[in-house]
C-alpha positions as CSV (number, residue, x, y, z in Angstrom):
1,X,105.8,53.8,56.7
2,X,103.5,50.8,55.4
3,X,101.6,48.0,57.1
4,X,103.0,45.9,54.9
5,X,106.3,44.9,53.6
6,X,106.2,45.1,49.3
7,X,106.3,41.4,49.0
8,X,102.8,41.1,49.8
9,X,102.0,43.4,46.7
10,X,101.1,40.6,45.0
11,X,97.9,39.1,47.2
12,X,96.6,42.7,46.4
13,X,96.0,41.7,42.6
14,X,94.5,38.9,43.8
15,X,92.2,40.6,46.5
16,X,90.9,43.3,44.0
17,X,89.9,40.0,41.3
18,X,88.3,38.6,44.0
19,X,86.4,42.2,45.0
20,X,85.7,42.7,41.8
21,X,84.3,39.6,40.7
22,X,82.2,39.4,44.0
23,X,80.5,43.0,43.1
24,X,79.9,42.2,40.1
25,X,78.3,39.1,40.7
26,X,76.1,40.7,43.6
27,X,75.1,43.5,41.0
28,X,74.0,41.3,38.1
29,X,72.9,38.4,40.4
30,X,70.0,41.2,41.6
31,X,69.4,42.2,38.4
32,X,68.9,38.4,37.6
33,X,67.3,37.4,40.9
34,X,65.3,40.6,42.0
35,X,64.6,40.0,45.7
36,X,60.4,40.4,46.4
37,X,59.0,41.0,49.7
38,X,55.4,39.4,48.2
39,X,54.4,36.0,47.5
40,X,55.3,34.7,44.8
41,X,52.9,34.9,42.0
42,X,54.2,31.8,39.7
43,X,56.2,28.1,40.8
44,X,59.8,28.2,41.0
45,X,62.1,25.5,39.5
46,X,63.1,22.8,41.1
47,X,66.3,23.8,40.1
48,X,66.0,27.7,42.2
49,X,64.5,25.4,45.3
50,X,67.3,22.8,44.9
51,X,69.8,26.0,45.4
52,X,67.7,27.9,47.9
53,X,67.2,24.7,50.4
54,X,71.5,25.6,50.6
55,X,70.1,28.7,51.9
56,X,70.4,27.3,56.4
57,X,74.1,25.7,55.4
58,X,75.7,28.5,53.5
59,X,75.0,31.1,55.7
60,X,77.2,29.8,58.7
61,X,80.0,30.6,56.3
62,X,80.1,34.4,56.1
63,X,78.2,34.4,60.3
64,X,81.9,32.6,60.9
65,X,84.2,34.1,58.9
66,X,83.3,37.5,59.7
67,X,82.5,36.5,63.4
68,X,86.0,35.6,63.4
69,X,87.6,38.5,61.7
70,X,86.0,40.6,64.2
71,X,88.4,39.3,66.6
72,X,91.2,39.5,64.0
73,X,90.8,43.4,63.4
74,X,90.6,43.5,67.8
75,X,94.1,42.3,67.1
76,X,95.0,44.2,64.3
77,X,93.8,47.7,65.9
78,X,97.9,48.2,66.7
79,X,100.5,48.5,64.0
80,X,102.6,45.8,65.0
81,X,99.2,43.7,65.2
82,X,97.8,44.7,61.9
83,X,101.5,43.6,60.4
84,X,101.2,40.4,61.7
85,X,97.7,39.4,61.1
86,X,96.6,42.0,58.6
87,X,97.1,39.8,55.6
88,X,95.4,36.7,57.1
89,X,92.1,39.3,58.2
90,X,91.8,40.4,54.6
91,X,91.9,36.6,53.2
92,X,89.2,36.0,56.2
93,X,87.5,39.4,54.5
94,X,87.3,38.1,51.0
95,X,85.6,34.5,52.2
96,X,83.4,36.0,53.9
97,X,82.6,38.5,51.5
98,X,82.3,35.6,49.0
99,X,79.9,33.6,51.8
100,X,77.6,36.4,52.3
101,X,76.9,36.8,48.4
102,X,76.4,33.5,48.1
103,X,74.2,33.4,51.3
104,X,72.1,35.8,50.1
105,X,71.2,34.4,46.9
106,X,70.4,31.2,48.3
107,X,67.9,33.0,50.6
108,X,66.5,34.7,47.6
109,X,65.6,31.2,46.0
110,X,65.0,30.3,48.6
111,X,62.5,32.6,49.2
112,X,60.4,31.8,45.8
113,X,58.9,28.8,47.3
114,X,56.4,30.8,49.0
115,X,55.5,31.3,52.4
116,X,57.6,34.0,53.1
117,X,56.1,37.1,53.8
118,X,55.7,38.5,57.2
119,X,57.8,41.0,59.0
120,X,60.5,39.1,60.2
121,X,60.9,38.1,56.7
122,X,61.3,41.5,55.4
123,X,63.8,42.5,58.1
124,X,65.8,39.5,57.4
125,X,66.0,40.2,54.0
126,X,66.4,43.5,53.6
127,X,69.1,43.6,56.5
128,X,71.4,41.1,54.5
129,X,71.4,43.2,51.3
130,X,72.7,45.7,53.4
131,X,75.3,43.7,55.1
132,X,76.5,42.2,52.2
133,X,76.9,45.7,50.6
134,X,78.6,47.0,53.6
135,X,80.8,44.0,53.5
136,X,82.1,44.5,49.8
137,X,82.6,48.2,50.8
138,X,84.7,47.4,53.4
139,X,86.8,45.0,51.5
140,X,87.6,47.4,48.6
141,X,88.6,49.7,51.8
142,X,91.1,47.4,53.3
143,X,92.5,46.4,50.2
144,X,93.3,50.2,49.6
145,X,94.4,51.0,53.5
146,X,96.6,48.0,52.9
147,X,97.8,49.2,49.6
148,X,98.8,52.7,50.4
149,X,99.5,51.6,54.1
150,X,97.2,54.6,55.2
151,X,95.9,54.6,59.0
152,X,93.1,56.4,58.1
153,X,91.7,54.2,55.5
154,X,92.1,51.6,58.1
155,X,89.8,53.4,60.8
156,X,87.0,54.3,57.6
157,X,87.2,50.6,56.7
158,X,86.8,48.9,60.4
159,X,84.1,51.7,61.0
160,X,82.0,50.2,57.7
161,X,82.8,46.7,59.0
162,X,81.7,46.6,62.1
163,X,78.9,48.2,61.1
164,X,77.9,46.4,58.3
165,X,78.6,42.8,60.6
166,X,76.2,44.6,63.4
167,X,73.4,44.9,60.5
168,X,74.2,41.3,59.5
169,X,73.9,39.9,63.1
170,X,70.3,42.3,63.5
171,X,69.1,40.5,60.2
172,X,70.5,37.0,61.5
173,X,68.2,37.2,64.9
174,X,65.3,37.7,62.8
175,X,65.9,35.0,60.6
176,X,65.9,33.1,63.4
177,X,62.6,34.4,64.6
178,X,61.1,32.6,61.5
179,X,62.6,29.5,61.9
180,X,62.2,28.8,65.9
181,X,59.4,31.8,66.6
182,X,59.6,35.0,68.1
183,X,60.1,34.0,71.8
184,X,62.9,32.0,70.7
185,X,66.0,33.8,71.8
186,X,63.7,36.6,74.0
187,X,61.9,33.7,76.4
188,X,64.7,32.7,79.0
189,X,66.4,36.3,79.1
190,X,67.0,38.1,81.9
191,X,64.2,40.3,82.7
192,X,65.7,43.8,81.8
193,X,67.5,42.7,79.4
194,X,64.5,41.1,77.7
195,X,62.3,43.8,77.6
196,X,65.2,46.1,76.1
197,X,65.0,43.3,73.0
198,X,61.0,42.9,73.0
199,X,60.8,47.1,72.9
200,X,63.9,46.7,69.9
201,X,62.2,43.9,67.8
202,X,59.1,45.8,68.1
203,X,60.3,48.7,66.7
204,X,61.8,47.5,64.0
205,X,58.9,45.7,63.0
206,X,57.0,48.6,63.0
207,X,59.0,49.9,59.6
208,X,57.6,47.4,57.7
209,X,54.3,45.4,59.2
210,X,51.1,47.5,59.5
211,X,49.9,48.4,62.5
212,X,47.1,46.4,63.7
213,X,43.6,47.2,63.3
214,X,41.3,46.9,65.9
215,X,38.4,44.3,65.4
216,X,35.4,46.1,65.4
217,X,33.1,46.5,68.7
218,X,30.7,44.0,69.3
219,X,27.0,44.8,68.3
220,X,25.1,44.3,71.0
221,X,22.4,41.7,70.5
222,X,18.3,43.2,70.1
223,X,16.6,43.5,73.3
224,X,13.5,40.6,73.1
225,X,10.3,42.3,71.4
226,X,7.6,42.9,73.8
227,X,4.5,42.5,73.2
228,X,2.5,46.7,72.4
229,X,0.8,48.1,75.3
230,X,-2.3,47.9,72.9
231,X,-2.3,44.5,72.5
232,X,-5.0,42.6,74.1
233,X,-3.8,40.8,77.0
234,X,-5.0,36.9,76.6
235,X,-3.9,35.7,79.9
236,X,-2.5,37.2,83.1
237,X,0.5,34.9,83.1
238,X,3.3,34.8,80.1
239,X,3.7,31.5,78.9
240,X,7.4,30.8,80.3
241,X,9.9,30.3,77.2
242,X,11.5,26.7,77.6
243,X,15.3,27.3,77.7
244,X,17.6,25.9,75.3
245,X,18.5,22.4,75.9
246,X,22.4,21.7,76.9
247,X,24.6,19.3,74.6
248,X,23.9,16.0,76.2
249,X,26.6,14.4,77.9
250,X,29.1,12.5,76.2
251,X,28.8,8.6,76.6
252,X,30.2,6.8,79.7
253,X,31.6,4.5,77.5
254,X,35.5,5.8,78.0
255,X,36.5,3.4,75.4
256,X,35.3,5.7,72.5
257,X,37.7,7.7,70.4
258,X,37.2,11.5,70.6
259,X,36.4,13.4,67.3
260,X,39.0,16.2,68.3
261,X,41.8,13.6,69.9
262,X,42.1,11.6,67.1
263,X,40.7,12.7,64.1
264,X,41.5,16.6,64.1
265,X,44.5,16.6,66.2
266,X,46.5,14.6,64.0
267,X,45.5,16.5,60.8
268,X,46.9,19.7,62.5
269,X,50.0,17.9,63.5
270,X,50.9,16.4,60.1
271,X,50.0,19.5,58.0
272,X,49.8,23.0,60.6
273,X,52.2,22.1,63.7
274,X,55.6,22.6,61.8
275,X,55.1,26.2,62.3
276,X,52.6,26.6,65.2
277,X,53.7,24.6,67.9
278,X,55.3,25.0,71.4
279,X,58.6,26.1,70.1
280,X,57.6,27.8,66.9
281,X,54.4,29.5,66.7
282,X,54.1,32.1,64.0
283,X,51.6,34.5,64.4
284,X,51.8,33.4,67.5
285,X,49.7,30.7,66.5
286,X,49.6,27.4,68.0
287,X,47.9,24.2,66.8
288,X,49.4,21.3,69.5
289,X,46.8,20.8,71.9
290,X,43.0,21.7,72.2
291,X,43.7,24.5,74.6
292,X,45.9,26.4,72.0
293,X,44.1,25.6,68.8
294,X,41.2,27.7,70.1
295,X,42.7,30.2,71.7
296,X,44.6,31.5,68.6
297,X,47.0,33.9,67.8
298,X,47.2,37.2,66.7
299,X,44.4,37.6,64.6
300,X,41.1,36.9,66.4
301,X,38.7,33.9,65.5
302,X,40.8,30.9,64.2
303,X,37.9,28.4,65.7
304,X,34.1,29.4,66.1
305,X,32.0,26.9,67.5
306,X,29.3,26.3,65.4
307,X,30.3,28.5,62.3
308,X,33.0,26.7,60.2
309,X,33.1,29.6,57.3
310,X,33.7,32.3,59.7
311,X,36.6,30.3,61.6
312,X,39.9,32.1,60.5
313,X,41.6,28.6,59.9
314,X,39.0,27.4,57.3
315,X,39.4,30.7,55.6
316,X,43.0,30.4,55.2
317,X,42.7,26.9,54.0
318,X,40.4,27.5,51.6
319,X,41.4,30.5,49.6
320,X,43.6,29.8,46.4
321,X,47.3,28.7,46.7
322,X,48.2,31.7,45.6
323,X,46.8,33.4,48.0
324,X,49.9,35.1,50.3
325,X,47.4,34.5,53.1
326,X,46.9,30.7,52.1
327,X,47.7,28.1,54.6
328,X,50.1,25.8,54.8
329,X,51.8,27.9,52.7
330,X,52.7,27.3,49.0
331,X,55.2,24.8,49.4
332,X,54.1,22.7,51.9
333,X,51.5,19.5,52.0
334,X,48.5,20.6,52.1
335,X,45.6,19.2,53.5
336,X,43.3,16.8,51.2
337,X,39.5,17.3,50.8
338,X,38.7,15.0,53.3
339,X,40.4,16.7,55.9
340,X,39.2,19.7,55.3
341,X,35.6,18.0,55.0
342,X,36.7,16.7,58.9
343,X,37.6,19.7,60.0
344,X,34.6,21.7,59.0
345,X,32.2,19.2,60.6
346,X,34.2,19.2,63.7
347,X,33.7,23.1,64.1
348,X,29.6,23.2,62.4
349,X,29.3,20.1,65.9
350,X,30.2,22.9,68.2
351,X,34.0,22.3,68.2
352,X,34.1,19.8,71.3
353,X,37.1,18.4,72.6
354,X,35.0,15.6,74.2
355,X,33.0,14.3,70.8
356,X,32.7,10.4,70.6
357,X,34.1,9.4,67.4
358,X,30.8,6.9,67.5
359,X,28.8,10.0,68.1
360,X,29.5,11.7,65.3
361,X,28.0,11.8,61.8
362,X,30.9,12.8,59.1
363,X,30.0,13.4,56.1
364,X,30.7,10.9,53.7
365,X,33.0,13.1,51.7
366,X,35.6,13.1,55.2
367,X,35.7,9.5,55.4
368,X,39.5,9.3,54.1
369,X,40.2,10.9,57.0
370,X,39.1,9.4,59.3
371,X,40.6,6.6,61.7
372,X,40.2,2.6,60.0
């Protein structure tokens, strides 16, 4: 007996255009529009960013449709629920088939403006080809369970659905992870259920970021020289070796501006704190307060007192811009020669949060960037 009564026949033409005109576009679209899991090596149109900025709205479309066909096919798991609301779940099917193509190639534009390179990057976009496949599958499926009114197509095709929605939803989370960080959804969690998705995310990462290298063990510094047993001794007495001589102390005068308060500060916040800051810090990176800025993230050294070129952020500020280690990334406003200039003297002065502003001595080539 079938699901459906034979006046429906006709939305099944209609269903297998729309199938087949959706996998055709995803095939040639990734012909067209490889995706790349590199920086970008040349500028995209304004035209592919134009479309790929569509990238945050149009993916709520497929997320809802097929969030709310999940409930539908719930319903639909009995005969007489599947004829009532089996031809309204395969229209919900086809948009959001339609939504996650679309979705998908947004992100791929999206994704030429650079910056977009690190794990969670790779997971989300990987992830969503899947999906989307998946998705198409499972709508040629049901448009063939509906057709021949088989109950075993419908089991195969709710199996590759839900499946394929699960992938979707993995692929969603770390999308998220880039835009809000990757304590966003883990931070306020119950405790065992938040180690459950620390251990998860971790693994996953681990299929496609290198594992971490260790930094190197210090060398230990030279013991002193002493002077050869041989040597003639010219007094009984060593001449005691003055000590280094502190900083001095920074004026009384509380009036003064601080170097770091309102001269460096406000450069990270216009051009770093987009993406390192209290609720976003990639590379668990943050760039918001003193505190943060030299403690860094991940990767060890992002300030050293005294030693501007070996200071991680000057590196990665100063390489080309296309560089996929470049920062901000391509794409972003980038910092100007002055405040580069500013942020280099700041660290070769010992990187004090406490540094008069009348104190200081800028080089004239940081001047633009510094308070009138």
């Amino acid at each position: 007996m079938s699901a459906y009564p034979d006046s429906d026949s006709k939305s099944y033409g209609f269903a297998w255009a729309a199938a087949l005109v959706l996998i055709v576009g995803y095939v040639l679209g990734l012909l067209i529009f490889p995706p790349s899991f590199e920086a970008p090596k040349g500028e995209a149109s304004e035209m592919m960013i134009f479309i790929g900025r569509f990238h945050p709205i149009l993916l709520h479309l497929p997320v809802g449709a097929l969030g709310l066909l999940v409930v539908m096919e719930l319903a639909c798991l009995t005969r007489a629920g599947e004829e009532k609301f089996g031809a309204a779940a395969l229209l919900t099917l086809v948009i959001g088939s339609a939504g996650a193509v679309m979705a998908v190639f947004a992100g791929i534009m999206l994704s030429r403006e650079g910056g977009y390179i690190s794990g969670n990057f790779s997971l989300h976009q990987t992830l969503a080809l899947i999906a989307t496949a998946g998705i198409l599958l499972a709508l040629i499926i049901r448009i063939m369970a509906m057709g021949q009114g088989g109950g075993d197509l419908l089991h195969a095709y709710r199996a590759v659905f839900f499946l394929s929605f699960g992938i979707m939803a993995t692929g969603a989370h770390f999308g998220g992870n880039m835009s809000h960080g990757n304590k966003f959804l883990t931070e306020h969690a119950p405790e065992p259920l938040k180690s459950q998705m620390i251990g998860f995310e971790k693994w996953m990462l681990s299929f496609v970021e290198k594992p971490k290298e260790n930094a190197p063990e210090a060398i230990p510094a030279p013991a002193p020289a002493t002077v050869p047993a041989s040597a003639p001794t010219v007094a009984t007495t060593a001449t005691p070796v003055p000590a280094s001589t502190p900083p001095p102390a920074p004026s009384a005068n509380g009036g003064d501006k601080l170097v770091f308060e309102h001269v460096i500060l406000p450069i990270f916040n216009a051009k770093c704190n987009k993406c390192h800051n209290e609720d976003k810090a990639k590379g668990d990176l943050r760039m918001d307060s003193f505190e943060m800025v030299m403690k860094g993230g991940e990767n060890p050294g992002n300030i050293v007192p005294g030693k501007p070129d070996d200071s991680l952020s000057i590196q990665r500020i100063i390489l080309p811009a296309d560089d996929d280690e470049h920062m901000p990334p391509d794409g972003k406003e980038q910092l100007t020669p002055a405040e580069i200039a500013a942020i280099r003297y700041w660290i070769q002065a010992g990187a004090s949060a406490t540094q008069k502003l009348s104190e200081a001595q800028f080089p004239a080539e940081a001047k633009e960037a510094l308070p009138k």
